[in-house]
C-alpha positions in Angstrom: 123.0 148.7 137.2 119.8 150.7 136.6 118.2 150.3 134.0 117.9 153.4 131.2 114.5 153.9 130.4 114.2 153.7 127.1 111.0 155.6 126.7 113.0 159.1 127.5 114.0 159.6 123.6 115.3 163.3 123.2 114.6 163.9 119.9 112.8 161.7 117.4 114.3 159.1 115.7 114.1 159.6 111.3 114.1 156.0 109.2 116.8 154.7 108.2 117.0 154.9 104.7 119.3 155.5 101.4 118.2 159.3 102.1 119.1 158.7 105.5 122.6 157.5 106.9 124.1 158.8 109.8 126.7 156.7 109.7 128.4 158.7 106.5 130.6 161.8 107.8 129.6 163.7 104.5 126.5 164.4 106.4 128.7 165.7 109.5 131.0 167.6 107.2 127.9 169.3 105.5 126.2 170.2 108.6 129.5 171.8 110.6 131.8 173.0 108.3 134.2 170.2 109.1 134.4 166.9 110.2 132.9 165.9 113.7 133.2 163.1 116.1 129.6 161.5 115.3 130.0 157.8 115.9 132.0 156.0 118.0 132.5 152.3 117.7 133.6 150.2 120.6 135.0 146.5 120.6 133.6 144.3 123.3 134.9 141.2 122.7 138.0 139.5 121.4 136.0 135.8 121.6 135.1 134.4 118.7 133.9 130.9 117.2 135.2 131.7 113.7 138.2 132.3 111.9 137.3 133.8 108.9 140.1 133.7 106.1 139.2 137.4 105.4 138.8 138.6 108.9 140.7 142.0 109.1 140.8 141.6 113.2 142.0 137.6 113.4 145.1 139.0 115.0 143.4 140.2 118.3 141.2 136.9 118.5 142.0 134.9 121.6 140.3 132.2 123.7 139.8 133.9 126.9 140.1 137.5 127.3 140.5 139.9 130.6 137.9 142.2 132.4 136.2 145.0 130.3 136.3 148.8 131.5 133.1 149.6 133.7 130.6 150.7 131.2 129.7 153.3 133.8 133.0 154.6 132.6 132.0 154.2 128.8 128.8 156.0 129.4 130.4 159.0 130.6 132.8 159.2 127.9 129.8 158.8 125.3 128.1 161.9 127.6 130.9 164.1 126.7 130.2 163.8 122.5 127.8 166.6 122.2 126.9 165.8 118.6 126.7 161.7 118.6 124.5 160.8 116.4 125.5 156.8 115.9 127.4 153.5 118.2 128.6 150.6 116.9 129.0 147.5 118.7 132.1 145.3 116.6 134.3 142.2 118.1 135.2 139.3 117.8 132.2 138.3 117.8 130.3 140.5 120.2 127.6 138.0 121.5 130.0 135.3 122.1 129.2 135.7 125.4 126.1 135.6 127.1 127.4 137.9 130.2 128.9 140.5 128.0 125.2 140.4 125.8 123.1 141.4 129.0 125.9 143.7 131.1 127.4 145.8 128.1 125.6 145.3 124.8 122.0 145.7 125.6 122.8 148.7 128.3 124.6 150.5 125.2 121.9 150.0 122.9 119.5 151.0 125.7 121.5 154.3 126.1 121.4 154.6 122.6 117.7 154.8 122.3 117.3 157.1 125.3 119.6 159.6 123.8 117.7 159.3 119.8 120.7 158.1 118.4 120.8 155.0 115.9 122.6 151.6 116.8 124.6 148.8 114.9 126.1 146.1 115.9 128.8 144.1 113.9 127.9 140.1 114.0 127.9 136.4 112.2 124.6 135.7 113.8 125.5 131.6 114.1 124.6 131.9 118.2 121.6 130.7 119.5 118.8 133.1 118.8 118.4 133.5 122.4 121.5 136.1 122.2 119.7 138.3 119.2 116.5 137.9 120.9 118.1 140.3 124.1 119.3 142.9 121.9 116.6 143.1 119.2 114.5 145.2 120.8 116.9 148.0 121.0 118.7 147.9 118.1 118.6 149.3 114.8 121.4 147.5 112.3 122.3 143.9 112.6 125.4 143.9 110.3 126.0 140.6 109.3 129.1 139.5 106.5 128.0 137.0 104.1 130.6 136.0 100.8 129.3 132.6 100.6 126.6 130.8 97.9 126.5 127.4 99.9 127.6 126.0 103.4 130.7 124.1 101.5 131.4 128.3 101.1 130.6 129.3 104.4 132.7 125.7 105.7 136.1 126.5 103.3 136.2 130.4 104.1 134.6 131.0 108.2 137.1 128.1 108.9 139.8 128.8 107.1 142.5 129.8 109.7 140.6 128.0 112.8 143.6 125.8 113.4 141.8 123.0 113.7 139.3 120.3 111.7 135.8 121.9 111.5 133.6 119.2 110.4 131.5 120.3 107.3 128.5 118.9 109.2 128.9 121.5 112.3 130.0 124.1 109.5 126.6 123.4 108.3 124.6 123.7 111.5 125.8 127.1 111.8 125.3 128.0 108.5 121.8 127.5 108.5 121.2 129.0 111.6 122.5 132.2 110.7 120.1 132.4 107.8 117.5 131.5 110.3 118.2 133.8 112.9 118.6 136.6 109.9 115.2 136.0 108.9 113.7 136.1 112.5 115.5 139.6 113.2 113.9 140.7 110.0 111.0 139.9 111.2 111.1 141.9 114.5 111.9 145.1 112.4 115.7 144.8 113.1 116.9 146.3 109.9 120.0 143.6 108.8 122.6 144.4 106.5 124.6 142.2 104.7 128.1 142.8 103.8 129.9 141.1 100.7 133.7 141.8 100.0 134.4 141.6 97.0 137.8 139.4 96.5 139.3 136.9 94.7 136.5 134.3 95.7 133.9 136.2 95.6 133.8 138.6 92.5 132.3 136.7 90.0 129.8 135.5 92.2 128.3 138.4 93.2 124.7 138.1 91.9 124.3 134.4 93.4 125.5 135.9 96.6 122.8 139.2 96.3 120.1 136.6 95.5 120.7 134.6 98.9 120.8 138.1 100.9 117.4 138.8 99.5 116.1 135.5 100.0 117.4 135.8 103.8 114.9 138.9 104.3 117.5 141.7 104.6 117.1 144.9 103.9 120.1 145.8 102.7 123.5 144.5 100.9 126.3 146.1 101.9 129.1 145.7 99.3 133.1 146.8 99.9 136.1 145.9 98.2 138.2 143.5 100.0 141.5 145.1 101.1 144.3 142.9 102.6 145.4 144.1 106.1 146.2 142.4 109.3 145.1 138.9 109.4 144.3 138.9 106.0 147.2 140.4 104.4 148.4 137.6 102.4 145.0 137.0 100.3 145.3 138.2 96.8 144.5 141.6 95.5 141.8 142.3 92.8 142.3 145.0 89.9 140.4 148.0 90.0 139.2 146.4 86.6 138.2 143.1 88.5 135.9 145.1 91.0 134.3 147.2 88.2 133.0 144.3 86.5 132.3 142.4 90.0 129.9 145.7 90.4 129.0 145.8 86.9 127.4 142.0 87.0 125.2 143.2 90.8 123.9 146.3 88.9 122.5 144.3 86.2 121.1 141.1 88.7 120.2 143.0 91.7 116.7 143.3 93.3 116.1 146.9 92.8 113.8 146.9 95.9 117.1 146.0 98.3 118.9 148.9 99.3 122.3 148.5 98.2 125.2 150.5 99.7 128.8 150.3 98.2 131.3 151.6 100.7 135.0 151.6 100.2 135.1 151.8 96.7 138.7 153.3 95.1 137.2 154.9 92.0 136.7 159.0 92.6 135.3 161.4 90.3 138.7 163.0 90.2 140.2 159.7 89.1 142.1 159.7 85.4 140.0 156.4 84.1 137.0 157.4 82.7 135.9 154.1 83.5 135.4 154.3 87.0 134.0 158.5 87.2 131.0 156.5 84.6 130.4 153.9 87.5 130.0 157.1 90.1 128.1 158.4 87.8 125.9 154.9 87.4 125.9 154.7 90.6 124.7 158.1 91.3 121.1 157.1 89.6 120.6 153.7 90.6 117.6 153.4 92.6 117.9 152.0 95.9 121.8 152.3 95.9 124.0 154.6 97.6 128.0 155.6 97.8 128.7 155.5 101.8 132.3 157.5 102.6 134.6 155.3 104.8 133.5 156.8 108.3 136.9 155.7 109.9 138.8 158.4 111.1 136.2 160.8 110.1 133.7 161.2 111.8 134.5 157.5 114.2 136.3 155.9 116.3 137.3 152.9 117.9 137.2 152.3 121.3 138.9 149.0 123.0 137.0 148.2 126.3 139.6 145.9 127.8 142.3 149.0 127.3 140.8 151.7 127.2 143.0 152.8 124.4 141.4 154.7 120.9 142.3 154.1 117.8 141.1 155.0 114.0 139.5 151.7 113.5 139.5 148.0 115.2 141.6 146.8 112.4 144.0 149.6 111.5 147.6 149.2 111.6 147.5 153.2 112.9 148.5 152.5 116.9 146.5 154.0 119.8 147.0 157.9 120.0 145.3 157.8 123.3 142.9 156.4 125.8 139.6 157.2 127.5 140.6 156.6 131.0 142.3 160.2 130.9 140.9 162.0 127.8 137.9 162.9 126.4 137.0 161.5 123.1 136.4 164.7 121.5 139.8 165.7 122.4 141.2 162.8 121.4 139.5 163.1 117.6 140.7 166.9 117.3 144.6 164.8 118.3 144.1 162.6 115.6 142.6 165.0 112.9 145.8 167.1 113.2 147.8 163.9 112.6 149.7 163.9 109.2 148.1 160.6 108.1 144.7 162.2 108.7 146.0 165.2 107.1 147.1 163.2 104.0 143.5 161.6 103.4 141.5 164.9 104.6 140.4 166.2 101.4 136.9 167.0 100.5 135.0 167.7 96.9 131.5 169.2 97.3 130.9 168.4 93.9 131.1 165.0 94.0 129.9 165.0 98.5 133.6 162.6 98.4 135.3 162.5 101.4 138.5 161.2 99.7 140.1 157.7 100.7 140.6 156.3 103.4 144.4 155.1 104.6 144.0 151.8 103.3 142.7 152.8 99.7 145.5 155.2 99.4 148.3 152.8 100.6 147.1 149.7 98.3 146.2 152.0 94.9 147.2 155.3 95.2 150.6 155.5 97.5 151.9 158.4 95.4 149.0 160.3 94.5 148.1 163.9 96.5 144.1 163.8 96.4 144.7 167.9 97.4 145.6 168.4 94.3 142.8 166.8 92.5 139.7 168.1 91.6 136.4 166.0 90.2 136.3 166.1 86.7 133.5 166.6 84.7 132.4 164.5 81.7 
């Protein structure tokens, strides 16, 4: 394959910032009037050498996988989205090979950087640092999860469902070498972002685990509520009142000079609980922290490279409404924006830049509730 050359940027690329994230379809829906296929997310691999109790794609995991799609063929398709502005690389755990690093992942991220758009890719970081290395000098976003305070954490949840003893010793091993290889991508100007879910292990630890992230060197903490779905469907449910205080306790403990995104949250400024419209509001001021609109289904998609096949996200239980091998991926968004379950979370509030929920939000707190008929109220 020839390689892109990278120096051929066509437009210039702005820092990624809290003032700056493409990855948010509010800034999409601002721009045209209505929302626009502007990232497009694409699962490589199905390999991975966790098993994560919380892992919302455990149910696709396997230990070998078939061939991938030519990435000639994903290339093409990428082409065709005149107003791409972000990829994302998600598994399994994407580096889990070594061929699928060099013939797939660094190419996209290449491609990436010769068109001026910004790169993540989705990863636990516990492979050698050889893998990182490769793709570091490409990439923009290393997203890494990290809900633990201590490897006896990282051991009880990343093992959870392995099947298997995992000794706490090699649990260990890889613990540490995720910090380390965190703190090397730092260093090379990789911007990595660490996500913490908040759920029933996790929420009261919140400002032990935001210390750790800082220590680690990353830029940014990434915080979403947990919500149960596929593999992890059987964990247990927090209150919205859990996850307000969970937020409430980072707010007051957090390193101000961290960026701190919350993403996911199911409190709107149209919601009844005066409660949660004051967080917003909180929110709102912090600085350093933003509100990130669920970018699934909005202005995203998923894109399976064994299939071929498209869906709303890698985890939804929403099947494939169609595939790239005969459709365009544009086509294919304008298909599923006319789909009644897009339809029933399409709602927008320029008052409050609130792109409504998303499908799982809705179905967990707020099955009955029309967000068209809503409007943000003001305090």
């Amino acid at each position: 394959m020839t390689m892109i050359d990278v120096q051929q940027t066509r437009k210039p690329l702005s820092i990624l910032s809290p003032t700056n994230d493409p990855w948010d379809p509010i800034r999409s829906l601002q721009q045209y009037g209505r929302h626009r296929l502007t990232s497009v997310e694409m699962t490589v691999s199905n390999l991975c050498n966790m098993r994560c109790e919380h892992c919302a794609v455990g149910d696709t995991l396997v230990i070998s996988e078939p061939a991938k799609l030519p990435l000639k063929q994903m290339l093409e398709r990428l082409d065709e989205v005149e107003h791409l502005e972000t990829i994302s690389i998600t598994g399994g755990e994407p580096s889990f090979s070594d061929r699928t690093v060099r013939e797939y992942m660094v190419p996209l991220l290449q491609y990436a950087r010769s068109r001026g758009i910004r790169s993540q890719i989705n990863s636990n970081v516990t492979l050698p640092y050889s893998r990182y290395e490769q793709l570091a000098p490409y990439l923009d976003v290393m997203h890494i999860s990290f809900n633990y305070t201590s490897a006896e954490d990282f051991h009880q949840i990343g093992f959870a469902k392995a099947g298997h003893q995992v000794s706490l010793e090699t649990a260990t091993k890889l613990y540490e070498r995720m910090i380390d290889n965190t703190r090397r991508l730092s260093d090379t100007g990789v911007l990595v972002s660490a996500e913490s879910m908040i759920n029933y292990r996790t929420f009261d630890k919140m400002d032990e685990i935001h210390r750790l992230i800082v220590e680690m060197g990353c830029q940014r903490h990434e915080v979403h509520p947990m919500y149960p779905s596929s593999f992890a469907k059987d964990l247990p449910v927090l209150s919205r009142q859990q996850m307000l205080g969970a937020i409430d306790q980072l707010l007051q403990t957090r390193d101000k000079s961290v960026w701190m995104l919350f993403g996911t949250l199911p409190f709107y400024q149209c919601s009844d609980h005066s409660s949660e419209r004051e967080l917003l509001r909180r929110l709102a001021n912090e600085p350093n922290v933003t509100v990130r609109n669920d970018p699934d289904g909005r202005n995203r998609l998923n894109v399976n490279l064994f299939t071929g096949d498209v869906f709303v996200t890698d985890f939804s239980d929403v099947p494939a409404f169609g595939n790239i091998n005969n459709t365009k991926l544009e086509d294919l968004f304008d298909k599923w924006l006319d789909h009644s379950l897009a339809q029933s979370v399409n709602c927008h509030c320029p008052a409050a830049a609130c792109c409504g929920p998303n499908l799982l939000v809705k179905d967990m707190y707020y099955k009955d509730v029309n967000f068209h008929e809503r409007t943000a109220i003001s305090d």
